[in-house]
N, C-alpha and C positions, 0 to 999 in steps of 0.2 A: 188647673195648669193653664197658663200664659202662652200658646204657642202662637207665633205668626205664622200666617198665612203661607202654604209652599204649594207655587202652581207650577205645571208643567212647564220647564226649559225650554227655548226653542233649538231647534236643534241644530243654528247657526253656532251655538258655545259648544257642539256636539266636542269640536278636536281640541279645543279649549281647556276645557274639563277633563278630559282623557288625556293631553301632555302631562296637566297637573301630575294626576296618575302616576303616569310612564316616568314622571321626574322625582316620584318619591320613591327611592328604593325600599324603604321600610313598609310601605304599602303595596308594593311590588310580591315582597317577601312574603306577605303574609298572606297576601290573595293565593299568591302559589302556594305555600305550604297547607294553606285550607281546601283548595281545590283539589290536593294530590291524595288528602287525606280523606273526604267525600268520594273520590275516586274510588281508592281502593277498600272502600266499604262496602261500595257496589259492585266492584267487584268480584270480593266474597261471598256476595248473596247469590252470585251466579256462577258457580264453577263449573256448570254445564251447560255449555253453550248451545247445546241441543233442544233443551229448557227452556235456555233463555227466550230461545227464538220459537219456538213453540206457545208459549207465554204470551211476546208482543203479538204474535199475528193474533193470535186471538181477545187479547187488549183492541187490536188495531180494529177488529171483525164488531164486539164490543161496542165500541164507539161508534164506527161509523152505520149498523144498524138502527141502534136509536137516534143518531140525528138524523137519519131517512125517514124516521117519524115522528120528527121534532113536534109540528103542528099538531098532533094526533096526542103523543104523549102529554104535553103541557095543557092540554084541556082535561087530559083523564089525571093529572096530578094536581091541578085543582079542584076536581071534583071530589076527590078524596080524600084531600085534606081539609076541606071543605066539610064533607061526612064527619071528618076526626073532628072537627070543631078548631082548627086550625084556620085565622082568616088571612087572604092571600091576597096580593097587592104587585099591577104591573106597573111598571116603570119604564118609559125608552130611553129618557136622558140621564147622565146621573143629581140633574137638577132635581128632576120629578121625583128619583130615588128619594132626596136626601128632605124634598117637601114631604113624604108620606112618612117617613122612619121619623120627623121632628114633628107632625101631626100628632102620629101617636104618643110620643114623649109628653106635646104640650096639656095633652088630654087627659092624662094622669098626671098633669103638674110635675114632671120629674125634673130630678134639680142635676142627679149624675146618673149617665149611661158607664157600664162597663162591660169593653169589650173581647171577646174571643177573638184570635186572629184570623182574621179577613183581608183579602188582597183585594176584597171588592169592596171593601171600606173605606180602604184605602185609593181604589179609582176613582171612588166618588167625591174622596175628601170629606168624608163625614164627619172629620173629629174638627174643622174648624167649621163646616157651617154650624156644626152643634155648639160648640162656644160661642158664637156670631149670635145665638140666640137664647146664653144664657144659659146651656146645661153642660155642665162638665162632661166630657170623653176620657175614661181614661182606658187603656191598653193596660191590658190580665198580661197578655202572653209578653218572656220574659221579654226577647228578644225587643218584641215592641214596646215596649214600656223602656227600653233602654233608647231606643232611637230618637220615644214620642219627648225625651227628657233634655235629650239633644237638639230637637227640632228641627229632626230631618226626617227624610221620606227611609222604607228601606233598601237595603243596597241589594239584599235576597229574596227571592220568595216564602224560601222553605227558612232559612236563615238570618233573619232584618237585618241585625249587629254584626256582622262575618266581619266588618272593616275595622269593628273598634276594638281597640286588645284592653285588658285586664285594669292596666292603670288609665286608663280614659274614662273605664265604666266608673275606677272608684271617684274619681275627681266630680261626676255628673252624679253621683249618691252622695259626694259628701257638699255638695253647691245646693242641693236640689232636696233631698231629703232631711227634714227636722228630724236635729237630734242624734245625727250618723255622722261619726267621725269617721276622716278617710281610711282604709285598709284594701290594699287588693287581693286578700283571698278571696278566692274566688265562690269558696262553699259559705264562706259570712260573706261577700256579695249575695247570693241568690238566696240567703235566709233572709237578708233584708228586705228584696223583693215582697217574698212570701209575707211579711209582717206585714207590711204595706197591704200589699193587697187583697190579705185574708180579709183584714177590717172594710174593705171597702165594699166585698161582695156583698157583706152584710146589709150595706147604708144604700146600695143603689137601685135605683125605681126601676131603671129599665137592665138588663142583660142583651148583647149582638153577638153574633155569633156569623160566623160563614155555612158555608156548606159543601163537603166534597162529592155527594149524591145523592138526588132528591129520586124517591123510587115510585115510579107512578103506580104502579099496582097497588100499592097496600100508603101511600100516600104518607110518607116515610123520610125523614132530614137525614141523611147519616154524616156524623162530624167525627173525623181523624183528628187526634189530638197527642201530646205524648205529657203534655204539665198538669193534668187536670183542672185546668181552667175554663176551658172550654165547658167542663162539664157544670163549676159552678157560673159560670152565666148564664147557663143554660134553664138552672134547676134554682139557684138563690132569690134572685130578682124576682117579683111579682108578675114582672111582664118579661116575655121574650121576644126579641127581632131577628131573624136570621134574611141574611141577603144572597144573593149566589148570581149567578149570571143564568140567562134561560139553558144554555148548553149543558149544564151539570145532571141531567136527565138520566134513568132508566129507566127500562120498563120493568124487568123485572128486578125482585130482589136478587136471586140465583145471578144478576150482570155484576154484584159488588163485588165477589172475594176474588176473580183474577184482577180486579182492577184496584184493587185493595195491595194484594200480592205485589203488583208492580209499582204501584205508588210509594209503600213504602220502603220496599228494597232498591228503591231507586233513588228514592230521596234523601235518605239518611241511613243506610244501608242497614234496615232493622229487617225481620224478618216479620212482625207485626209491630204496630205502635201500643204504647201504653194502654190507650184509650179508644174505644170505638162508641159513639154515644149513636143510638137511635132514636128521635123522636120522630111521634104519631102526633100527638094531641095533648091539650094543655092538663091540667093535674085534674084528674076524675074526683066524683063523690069517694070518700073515705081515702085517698091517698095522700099521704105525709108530707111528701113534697112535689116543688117542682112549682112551675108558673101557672097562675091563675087563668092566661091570656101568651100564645102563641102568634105569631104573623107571621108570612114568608112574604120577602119583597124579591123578583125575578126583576132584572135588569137586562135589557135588551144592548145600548149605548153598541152601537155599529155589528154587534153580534149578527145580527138580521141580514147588513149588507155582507159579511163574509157567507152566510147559509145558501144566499139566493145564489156563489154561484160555485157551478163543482166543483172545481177545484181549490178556490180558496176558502172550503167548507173546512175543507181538512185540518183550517188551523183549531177548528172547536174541539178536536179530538181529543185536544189535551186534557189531561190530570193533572197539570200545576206541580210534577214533581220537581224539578228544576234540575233534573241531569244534562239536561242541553248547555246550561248554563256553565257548567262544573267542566265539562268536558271542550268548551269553547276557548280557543286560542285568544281573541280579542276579549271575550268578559273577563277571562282570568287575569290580561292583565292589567286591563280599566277600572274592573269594580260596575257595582249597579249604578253610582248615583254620576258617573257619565252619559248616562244613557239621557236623563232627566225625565222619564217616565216611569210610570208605577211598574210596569212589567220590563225589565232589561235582558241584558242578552238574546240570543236567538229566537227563544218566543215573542217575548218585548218585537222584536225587530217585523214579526209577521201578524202581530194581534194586534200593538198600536197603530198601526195608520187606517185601521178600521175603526177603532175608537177615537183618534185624535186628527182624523184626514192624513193624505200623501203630504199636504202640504205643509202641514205641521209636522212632517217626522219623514221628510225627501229624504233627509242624508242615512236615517237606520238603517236600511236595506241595502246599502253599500259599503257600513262596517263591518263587513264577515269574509273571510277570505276563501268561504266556500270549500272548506276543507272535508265538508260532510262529516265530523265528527258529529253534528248536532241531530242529524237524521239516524246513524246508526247507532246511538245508547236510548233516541225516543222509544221509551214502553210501550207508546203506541204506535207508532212507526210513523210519526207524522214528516213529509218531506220537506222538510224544512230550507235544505237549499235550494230546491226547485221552486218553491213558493218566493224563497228570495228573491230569485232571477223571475222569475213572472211579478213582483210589487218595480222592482229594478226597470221593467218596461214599462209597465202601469205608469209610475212617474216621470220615466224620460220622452214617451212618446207624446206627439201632437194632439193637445184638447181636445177633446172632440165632443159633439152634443148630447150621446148619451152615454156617459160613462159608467162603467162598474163602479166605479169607487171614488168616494168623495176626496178633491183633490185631484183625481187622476192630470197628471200632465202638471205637475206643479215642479219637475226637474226638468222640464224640455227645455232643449237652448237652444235655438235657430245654429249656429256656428257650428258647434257639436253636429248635429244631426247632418249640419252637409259636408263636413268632415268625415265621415262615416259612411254616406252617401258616396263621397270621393274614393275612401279606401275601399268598398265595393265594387266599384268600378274598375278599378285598379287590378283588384285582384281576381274580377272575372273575363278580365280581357288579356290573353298571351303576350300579344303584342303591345299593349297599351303595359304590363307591366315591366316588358325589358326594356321599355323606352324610359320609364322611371326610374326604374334602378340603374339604369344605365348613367342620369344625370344623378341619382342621387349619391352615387362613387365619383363620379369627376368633380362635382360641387360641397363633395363632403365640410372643407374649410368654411363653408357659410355657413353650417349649422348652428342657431342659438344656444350658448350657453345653457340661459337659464329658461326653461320646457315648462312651463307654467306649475301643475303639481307635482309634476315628476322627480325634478330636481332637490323637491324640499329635501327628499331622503334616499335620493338616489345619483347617479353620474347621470350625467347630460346624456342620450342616445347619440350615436354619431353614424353615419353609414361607412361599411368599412372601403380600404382602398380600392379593391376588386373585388368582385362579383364572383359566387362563385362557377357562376358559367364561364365569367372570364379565366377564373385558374383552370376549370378543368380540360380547356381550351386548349390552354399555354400547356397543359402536360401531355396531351393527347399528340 
């Protein structure tokens, strides 16, 4: 496959791309009706809300345990896989990633990789440095294989395609696939797939795969999957690569089934998924199949700056379910690929400016209306709009020489800041405030029209005639 290159947007076209959006109602509609339908699947899995919340806290308890022994566990989970015969490979950039994943391909001379869905595949861009160098990527999972045909990034986590409807898929199988006349049923769509890409498991040197829990004790991949692709990547290919970011950690086994439980009744409102694949280690003497050769590549790429500080730890808590997303008043009705990063919506908005700087992704943390939807359906309760409002200051406040976070101070605006500075003033002073508002009812008529952002989608603010110390005055 032919794909051009797709780098991250800046997030200058952030509102750009999002009127698009907003101006297509057919794409409006269909986000909402997907979003309501995700919803209440999740719903169902939870009709006890006593459960429920019983459940995230101890998701919540879960997670933030093992990242208190991030350093601890990530040495005991290479030494174990290490033992299984498993070889293990770090990575801080995802340049470094995508040099050691295409080492190993070049060293077995592989002509095509095929891949399990991976969202870390996808931050890293793996599928065009791999073409750049000559071996084919292709994308097993359906969704992805629909988007990689379009050459676009995807719009979901849990999801990729959510945007495209039925006769888009068939137009992109009957452009793209020899031999496939257009049709949009939907069950001959996804037999097509499968024809496709049964044959290629076959022909492919290497298999990738992600990872939703690496278990350091017994030194253990676990892959959620619901298409069974995952599992033939895993086990067809002669070689296997799984990549995951370092956060994906337990320590024990016994940390996966509540976190299994919530992941996928939250994602796609299953009660378990199809598939639960576990690997230890590559294909032993006498067994039938499975990879000759195992790797696990860990990727750090800003992970490391959200760990060092407490509070913005909490974003690694996640499980990747994508209900934040589903339940988000702006994603639902943007879509992901306004975002223009790999991770969109509300997680998107707290995990990219640690992979991609403040500076590069100033504006995300101020597309969310802070409704707290996104923190009360997180499985693991991660606080997502307090994390907001703390990236929100991060960015607007004054450089300073040692910053928590790369970019920090990349939305400050001298003007802003002493405008601010002013309204403070203003409003900690009795007297300094009726003298304001005093002028700003008798000068009301010089108020500007047009208020810089405000006015794009709103009425001009005006001060009213009187005050209402003055009415209560005049009636007293």
């Amino acid at each position: 496959m032919n794909a051009q290159p797709i780098h991250f947007k800046p997030t200058e076209g952030f509102r750009a791309r999002s009127k698009a959006v907003v101006d297509n109602p057919f794409l409006r509609q269909s986000f909402r009706g997907a979003m309501d339908f995700l919803m209440s699947k999740r719903a169902a899995q939870f009709p006890d809300s006593e459960e429920l919340e019983s459940l995230r806290l101890l998701g919540e308890q879960i997670r933030q345990y093992n990242l208190g022994k991030l350093p601890e566990l990530l040495v005991r989970l290479e030494e174990n896989l290490t033992r299984n015969g498993v070889q293990v490979h770090w990575a801080e950039t995802p340049d470094e990633a995508n040099a050691i994943i295409l080492g190993i391909c070049q060293k077995h001379s592989a002509k095509l990789m095929v891949k399990g869905k991976s969202m870390v595949s996808e931050e890293i861009e793996l599928n065009h440095a791999a073409e750049a160098a000559g071996i084919g990527a292709l994308e097993s999972d359906m969704g992805e294989y629909i988007v990689q045909l379009a050459h676009e990034k995807p719009s979901h986590i849990i999801m990729p395609a959510i945007h495209k409807t039925k006769e888009e898929i068939a137009r992109l199988f009957a452009e793209n696939v020899p031999g496939v006349e257009y049709t949009d049923n939907v069950d001959a769509l996804i037999q097509i797939g499968r024809n496709v890409l049964r044959q290629k498991f076959l022909e492919a040197d290497i298999g990738l795969s992600g990872v939703n829990f690496a278990v350091a004790e017994t030194g253990t991949l676990c892959l959620v999957e619901n298409e069974g692709n995952g599992r033939m990547c895993t086990t067809a290919p002669p070689v296997h690569i799984a990549i995951t970011g370092i956060e994906k950690i337990v320590e024990k086994l016994e940390h996966v089934p509540p976190l299994l439980s919530l992941l996928t009744r939250s994602a796609t409102g299953q009660n378990i998924s199809t598939y639960f694949n576990m690997i230890s280690s590559p294909r032993k003497p006498g067994e039938k199949d499975g990879p000759a050769e195992v790797h696990l590549v860990l990727l750090d790429n800003g992970r490391s700056q959200a760990y060092a500080d407490e509070q913005l730890r909490k974003t690694l808590q996640c499980i990747r379910c994508g209900a934040c997303m589903n339940h988000c008043p702006v994603y639902t009705r943007i879509g992901g690929h306004a975002y223009g990063t790999t991770y969109p919506g509300p997680i998107g908005k707290i995990i990219s400016p640690h992979m991609l700087g403040l500076d590069a992704t100033a504006n995300m943390a101020t597309a969310s209306s802070l409704c707290g939807a996104c923190g009360e359906v997180c499985p693991v309760r991660i606080p997502i709009p307090e994390l907001l409002i703390r990236l929100r200051e991060e960015s607007a406040s004054a450089p300073h020489a040692n910053p928590s976070m790369r970019g920090q101070g990349a939305g400050h605006d001298g003007l802003t800041s002493a405008i601010w500075r002013a309204w403070a003033a203003v409003y900690s002073s009795p007297a300094l405030y009726r003298t304001v508002s005093w002028l700003g009812s008798r000068l009301r008529g010089l108020t500007p029209r047009r208020q810089a952002g405000w006015t794009s989608v709103r009425t001009p603010i005006q001060p009213a005639p009187k005050r209402l110390r003055d009415m209560i005055k005049e009636r007293n």
